[in-house]
N, C-alpha and C positions, 0 to 999 in steps of 0.2 A: 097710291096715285093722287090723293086729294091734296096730302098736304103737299108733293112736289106741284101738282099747278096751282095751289094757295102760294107758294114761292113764285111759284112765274109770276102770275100775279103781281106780288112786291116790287119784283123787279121792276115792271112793264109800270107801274104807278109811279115807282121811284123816278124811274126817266121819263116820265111823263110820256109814252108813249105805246098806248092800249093798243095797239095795229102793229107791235112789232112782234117777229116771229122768232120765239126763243127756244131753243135744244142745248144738250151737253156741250154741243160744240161752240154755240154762241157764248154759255155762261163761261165755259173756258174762253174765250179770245176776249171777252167782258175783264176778265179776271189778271187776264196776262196785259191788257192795256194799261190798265191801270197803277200795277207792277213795275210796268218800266218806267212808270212817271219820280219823277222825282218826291218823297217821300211828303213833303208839303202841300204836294200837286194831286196828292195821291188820294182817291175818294173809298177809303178805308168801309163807310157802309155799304157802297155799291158792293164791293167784294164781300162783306159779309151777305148780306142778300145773296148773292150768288153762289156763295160755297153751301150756305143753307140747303138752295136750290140739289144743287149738284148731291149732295148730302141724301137730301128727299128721294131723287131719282134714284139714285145706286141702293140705296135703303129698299125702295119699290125692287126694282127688278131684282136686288138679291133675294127677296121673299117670295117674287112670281115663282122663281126658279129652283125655288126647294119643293 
């Protein structure tokens, strides 16, 4: 759990904004924004940061769950 909210974190830094409330769902719809943007347009670290994120998370709860 420490390193997925060390990712939140990055994220919430990266966009300058310590007050937003991030879950799976957020870093997915974070992730699919970005995607649909035209390839030029497109903020290639945010989605890294994010999938980091995402990454962390399912990492954590696959091990809660064994």
């Amino acid at each position: 759990m420490k390193e997925y909210k060390r990712c939140l974190e990055l994220v919430k830094t990266y966009l300058k904004d310590e007050n937003l409330k991030l879950d799976e769902k957020k870093l997915d719809l974070l992730i699919s924004e970005e995607l649909e943007k035209p390839a030029n347009e497109m903020d290639t670290h945010l989605i890294d940061l994010c999938l980091n994120a995402l990454v962390a998370y399912r990492t954590y709860m696959s091990e809660r769950d064994k």
